[in-house]
N, CA, C and O atoms as CSV, one atom per row, in Angstrom:
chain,resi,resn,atom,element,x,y,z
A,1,UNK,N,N,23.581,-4.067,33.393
A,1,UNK,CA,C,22.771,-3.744,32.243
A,1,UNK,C,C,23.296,-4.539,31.042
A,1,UNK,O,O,24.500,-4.563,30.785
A,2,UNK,N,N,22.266,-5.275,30.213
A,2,UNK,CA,C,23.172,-5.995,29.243
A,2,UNK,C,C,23.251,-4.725,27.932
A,2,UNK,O,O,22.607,-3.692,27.749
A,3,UNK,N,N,24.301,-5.356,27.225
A,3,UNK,CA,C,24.807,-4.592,26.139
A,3,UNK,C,C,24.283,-5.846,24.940
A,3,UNK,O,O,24.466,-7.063,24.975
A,4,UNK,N,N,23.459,-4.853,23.741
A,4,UNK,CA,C,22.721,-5.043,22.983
A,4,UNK,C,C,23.383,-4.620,21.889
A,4,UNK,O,O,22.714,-4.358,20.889
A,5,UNK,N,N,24.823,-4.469,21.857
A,5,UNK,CA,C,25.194,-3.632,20.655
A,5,UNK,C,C,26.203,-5.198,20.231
A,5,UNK,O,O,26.924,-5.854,20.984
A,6,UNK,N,N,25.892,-5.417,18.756
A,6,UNK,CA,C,26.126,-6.731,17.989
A,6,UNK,C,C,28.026,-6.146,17.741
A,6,UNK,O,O,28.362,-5.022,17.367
A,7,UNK,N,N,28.831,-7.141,18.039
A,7,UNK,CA,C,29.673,-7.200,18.037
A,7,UNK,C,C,30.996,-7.438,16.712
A,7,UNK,O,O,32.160,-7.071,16.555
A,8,UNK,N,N,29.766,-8.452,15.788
A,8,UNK,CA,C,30.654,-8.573,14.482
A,8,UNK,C,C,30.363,-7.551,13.418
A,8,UNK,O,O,29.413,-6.818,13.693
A,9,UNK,N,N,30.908,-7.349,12.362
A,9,UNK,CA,C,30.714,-6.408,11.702
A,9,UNK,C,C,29.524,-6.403,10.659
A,9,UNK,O,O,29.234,-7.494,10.167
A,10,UNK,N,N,28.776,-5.243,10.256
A,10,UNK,CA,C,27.252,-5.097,9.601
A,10,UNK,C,C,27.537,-6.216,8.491
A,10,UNK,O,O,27.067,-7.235,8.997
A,11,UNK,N,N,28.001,-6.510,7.390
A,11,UNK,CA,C,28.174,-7.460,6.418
A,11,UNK,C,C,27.851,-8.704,6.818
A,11,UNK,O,O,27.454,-9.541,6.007
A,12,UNK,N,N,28.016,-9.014,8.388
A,12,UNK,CA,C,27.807,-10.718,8.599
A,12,UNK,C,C,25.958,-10.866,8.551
A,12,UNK,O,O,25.386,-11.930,8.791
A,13,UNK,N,N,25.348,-9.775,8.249
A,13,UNK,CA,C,23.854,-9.790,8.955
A,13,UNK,C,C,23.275,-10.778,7.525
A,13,UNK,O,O,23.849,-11.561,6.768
A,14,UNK,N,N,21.776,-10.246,7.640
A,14,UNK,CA,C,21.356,-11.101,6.521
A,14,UNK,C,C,21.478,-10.523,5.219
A,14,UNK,O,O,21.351,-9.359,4.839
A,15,UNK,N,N,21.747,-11.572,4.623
A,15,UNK,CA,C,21.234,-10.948,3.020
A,15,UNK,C,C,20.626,-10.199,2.566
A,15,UNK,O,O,19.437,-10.367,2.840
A,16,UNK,N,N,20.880,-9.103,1.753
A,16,UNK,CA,C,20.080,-8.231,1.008
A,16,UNK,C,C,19.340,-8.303,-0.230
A,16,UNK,O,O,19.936,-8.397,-1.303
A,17,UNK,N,N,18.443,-8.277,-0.176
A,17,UNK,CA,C,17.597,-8.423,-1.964
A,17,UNK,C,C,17.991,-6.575,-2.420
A,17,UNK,O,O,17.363,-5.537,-2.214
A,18,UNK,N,N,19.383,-6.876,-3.136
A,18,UNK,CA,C,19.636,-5.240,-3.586
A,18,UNK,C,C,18.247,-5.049,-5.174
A,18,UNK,O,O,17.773,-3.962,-5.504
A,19,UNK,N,N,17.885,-6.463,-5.892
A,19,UNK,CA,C,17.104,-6.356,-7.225
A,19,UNK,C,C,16.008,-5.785,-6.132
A,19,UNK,O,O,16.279,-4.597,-6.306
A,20,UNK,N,N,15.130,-5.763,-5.288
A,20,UNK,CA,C,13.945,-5.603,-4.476
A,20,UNK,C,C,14.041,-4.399,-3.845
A,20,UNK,O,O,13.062,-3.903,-3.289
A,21,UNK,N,N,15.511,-3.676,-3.875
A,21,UNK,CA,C,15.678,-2.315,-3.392
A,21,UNK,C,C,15.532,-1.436,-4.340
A,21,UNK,O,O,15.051,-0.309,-4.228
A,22,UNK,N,N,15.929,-1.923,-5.237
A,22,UNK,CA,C,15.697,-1.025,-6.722
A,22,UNK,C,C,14.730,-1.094,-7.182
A,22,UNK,O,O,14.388,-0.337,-8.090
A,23,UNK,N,N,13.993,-2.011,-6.706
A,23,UNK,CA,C,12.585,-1.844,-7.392
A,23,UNK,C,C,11.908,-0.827,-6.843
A,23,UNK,O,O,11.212,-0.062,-7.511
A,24,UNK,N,N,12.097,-0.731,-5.326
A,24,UNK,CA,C,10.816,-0.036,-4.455
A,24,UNK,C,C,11.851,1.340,-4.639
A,24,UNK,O,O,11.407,2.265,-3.959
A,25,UNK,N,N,12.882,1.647,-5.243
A,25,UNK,CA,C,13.475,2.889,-5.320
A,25,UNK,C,C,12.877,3.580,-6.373
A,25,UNK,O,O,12.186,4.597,-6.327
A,26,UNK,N,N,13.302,2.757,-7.536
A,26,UNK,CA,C,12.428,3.173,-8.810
A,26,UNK,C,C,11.016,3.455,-8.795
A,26,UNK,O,O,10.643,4.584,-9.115
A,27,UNK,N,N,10.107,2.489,-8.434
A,27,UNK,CA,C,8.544,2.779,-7.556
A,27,UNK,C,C,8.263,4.194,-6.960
A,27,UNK,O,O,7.450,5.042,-7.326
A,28,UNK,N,N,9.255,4.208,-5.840
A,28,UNK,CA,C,8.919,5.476,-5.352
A,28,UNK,C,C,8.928,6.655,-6.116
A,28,UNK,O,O,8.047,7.505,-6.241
A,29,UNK,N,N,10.457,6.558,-6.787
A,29,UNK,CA,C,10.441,7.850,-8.103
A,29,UNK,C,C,9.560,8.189,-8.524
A,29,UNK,O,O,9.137,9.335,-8.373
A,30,UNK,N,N,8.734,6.870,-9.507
A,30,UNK,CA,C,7.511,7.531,-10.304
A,30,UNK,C,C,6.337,7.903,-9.700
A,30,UNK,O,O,5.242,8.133,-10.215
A,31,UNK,N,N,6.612,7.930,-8.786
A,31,UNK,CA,C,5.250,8.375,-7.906
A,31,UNK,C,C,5.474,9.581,-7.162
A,31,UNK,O,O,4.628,10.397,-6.798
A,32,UNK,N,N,6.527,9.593,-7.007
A,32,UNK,CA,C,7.144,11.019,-6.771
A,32,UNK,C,C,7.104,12.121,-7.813
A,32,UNK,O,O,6.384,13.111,-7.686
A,33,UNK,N,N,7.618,11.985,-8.477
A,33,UNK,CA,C,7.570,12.586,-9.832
A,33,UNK,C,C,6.110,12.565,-10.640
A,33,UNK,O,O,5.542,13.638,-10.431
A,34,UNK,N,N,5.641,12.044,-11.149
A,34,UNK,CA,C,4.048,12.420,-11.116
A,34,UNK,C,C,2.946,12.732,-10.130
A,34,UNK,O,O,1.888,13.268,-10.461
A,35,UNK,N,N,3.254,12.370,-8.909
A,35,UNK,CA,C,2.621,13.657,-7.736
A,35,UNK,C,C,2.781,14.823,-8.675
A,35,UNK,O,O,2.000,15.333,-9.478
A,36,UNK,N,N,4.412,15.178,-8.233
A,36,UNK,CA,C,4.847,16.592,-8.144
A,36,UNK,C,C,4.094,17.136,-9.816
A,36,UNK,O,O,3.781,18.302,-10.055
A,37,UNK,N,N,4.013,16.550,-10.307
A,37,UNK,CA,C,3.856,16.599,-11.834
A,37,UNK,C,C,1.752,16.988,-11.759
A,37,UNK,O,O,1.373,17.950,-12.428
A,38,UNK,N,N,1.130,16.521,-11.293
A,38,UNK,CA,C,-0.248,16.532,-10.827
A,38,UNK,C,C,-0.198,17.538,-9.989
A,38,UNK,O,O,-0.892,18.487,-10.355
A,39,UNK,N,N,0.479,17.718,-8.799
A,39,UNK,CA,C,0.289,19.119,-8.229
A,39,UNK,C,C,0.291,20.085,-8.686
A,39,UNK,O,O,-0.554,20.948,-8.449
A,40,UNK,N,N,1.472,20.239,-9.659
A,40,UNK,CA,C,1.865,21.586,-10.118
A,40,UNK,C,C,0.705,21.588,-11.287
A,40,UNK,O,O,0.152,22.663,-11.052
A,41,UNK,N,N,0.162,21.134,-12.170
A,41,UNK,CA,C,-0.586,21.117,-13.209
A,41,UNK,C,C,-1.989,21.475,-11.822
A,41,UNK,O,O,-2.561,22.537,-12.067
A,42,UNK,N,N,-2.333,21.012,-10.995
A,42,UNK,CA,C,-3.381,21.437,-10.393
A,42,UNK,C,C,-3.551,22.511,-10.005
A,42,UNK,O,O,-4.700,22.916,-9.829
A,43,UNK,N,N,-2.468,23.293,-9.754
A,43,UNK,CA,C,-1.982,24.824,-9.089
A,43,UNK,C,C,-1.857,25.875,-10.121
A,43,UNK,O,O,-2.126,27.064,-9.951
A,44,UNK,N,N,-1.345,25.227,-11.401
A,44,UNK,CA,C,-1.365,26.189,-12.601
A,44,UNK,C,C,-2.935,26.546,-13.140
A,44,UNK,O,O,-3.453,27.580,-13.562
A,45,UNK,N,N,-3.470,25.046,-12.889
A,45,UNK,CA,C,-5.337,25.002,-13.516
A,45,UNK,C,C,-6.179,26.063,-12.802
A,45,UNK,O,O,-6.901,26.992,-13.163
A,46,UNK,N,N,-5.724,25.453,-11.458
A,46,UNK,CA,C,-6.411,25.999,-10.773
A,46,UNK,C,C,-6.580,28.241,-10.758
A,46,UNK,O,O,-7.484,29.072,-10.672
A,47,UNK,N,N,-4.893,28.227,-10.921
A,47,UNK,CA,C,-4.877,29.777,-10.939
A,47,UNK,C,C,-5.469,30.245,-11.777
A,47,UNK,O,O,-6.235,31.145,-11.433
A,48,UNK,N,N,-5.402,29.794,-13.605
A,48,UNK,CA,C,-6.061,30.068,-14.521
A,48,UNK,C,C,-7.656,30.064,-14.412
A,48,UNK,O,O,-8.353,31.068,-14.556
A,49,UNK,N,N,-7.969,29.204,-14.227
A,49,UNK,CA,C,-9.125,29.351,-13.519
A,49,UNK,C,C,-9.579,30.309,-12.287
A,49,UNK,O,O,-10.552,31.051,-12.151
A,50,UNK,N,N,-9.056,30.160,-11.888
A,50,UNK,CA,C,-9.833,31.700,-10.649
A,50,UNK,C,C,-9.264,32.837,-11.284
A,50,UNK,O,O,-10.196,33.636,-11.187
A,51,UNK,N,N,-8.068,33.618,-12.047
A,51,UNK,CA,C,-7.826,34.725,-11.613
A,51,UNK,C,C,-7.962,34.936,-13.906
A,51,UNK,O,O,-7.352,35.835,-14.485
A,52,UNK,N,N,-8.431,34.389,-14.305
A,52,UNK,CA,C,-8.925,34.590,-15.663
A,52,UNK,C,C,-10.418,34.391,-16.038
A,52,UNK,O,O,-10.947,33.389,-15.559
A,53,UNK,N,N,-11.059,35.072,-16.702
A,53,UNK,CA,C,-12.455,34.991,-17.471
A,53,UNK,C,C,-12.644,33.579,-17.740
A,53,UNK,O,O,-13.791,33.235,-18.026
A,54,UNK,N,N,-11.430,32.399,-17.690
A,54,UNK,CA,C,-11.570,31.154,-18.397
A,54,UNK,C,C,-13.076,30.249,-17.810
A,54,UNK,O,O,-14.186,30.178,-18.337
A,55,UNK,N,N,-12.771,29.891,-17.058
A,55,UNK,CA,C,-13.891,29.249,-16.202
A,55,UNK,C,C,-13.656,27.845,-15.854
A,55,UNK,O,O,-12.508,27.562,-15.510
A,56,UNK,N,N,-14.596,26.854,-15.884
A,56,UNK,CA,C,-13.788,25.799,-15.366
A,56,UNK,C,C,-13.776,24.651,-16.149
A,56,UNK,O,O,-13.393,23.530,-15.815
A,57,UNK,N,N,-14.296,25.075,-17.390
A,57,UNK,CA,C,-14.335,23.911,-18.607
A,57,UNK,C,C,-12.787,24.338,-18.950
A,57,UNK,O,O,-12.191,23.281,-19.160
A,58,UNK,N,N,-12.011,25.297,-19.074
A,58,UNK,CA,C,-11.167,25.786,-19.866
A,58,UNK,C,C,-10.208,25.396,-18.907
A,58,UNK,O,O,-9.187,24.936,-19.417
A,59,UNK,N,N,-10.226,25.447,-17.409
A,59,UNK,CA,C,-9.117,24.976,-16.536
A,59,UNK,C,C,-8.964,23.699,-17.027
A,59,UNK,O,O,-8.103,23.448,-17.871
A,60,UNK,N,N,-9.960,22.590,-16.440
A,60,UNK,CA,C,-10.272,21.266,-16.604
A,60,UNK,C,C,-8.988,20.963,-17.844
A,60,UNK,O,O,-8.077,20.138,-17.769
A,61,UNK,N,N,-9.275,21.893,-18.919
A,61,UNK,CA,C,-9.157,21.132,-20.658
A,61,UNK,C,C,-7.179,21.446,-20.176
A,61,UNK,O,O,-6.243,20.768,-20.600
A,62,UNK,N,N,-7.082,22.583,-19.267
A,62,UNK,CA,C,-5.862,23.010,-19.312
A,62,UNK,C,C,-4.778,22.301,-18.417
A,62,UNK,O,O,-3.557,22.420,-18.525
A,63,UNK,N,N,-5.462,21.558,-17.532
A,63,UNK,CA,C,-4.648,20.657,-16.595
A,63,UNK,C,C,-4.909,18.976,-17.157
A,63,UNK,O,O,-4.585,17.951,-16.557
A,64,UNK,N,N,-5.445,19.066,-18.202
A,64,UNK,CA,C,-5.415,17.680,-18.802
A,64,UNK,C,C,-4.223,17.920,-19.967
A,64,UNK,O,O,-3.432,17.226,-20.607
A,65,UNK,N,N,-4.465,18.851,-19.882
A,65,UNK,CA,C,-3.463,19.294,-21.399
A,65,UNK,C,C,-1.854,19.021,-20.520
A,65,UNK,O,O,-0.933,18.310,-20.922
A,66,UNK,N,N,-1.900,19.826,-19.246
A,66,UNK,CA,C,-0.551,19.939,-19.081
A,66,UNK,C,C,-0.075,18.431,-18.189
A,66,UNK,O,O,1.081,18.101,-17.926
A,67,UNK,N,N,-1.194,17.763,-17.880
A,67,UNK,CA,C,-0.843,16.378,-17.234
A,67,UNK,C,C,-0.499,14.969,-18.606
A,67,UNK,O,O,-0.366,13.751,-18.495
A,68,UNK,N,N,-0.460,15.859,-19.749
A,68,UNK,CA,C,-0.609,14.722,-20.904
A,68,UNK,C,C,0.905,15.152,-21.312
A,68,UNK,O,O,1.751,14.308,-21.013
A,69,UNK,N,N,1.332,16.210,-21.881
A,69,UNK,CA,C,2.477,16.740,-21.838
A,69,UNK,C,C,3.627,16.561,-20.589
A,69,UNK,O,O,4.833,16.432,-20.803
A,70,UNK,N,N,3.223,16.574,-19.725
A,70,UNK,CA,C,3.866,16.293,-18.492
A,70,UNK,C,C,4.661,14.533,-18.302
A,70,UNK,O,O,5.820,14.207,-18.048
A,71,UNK,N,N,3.410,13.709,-18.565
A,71,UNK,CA,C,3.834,12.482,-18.819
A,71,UNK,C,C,4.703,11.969,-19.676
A,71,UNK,O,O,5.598,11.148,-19.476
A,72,UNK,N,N,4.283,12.671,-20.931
A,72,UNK,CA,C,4.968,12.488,-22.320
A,72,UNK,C,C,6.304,13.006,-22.264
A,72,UNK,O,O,6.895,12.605,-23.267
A,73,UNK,N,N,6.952,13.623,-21.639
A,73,UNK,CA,C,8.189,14.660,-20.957
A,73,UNK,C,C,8.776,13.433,-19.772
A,73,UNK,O,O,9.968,13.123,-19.767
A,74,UNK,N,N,8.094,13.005,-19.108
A,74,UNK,CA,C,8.936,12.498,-17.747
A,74,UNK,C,C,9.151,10.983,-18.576
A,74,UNK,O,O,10.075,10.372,-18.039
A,75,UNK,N,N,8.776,10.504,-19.300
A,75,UNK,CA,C,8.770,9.019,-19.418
A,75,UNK,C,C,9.961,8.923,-20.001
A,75,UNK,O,O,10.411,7.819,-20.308
């Protein structure tokens, strides 16, 4: 059976673009973080809306409100 396991040590492999790792790290963050930031503002709208008299002009105004604040906070 041949053996497939590389013999010199991980450092000899190829080059790393570490500037191109940080990019797609940072990338991911903000997209992570404003998901989570859009969900939760959708889940808060949304409750206000079903379980209050508000209705759905007043949700709408209330998950724009908290997705504007939200941004203005994470940046």
């Amino acid at each position: 059976m041949a053996d497939d396991m590389p013999v010199g040590p991980a450092e000899t492999g190829a080059e790393m673009d570490y500037a191109e790792h940080e990019r797609t790290y940072s990338l991911f963050l903000a997209i992570s973080k404003y998901s989570a930031l859009i969900i939760a503002a959708t889940l808060i709208a949304m409750a206000f809306g079903f379980f209050t008299p508000a209705g759905l002009i007043s949700s709408t105004i209330l998950f724009l409100l908290i997705c504007a604040l939200g941004i203005w906070i994470l940046r």
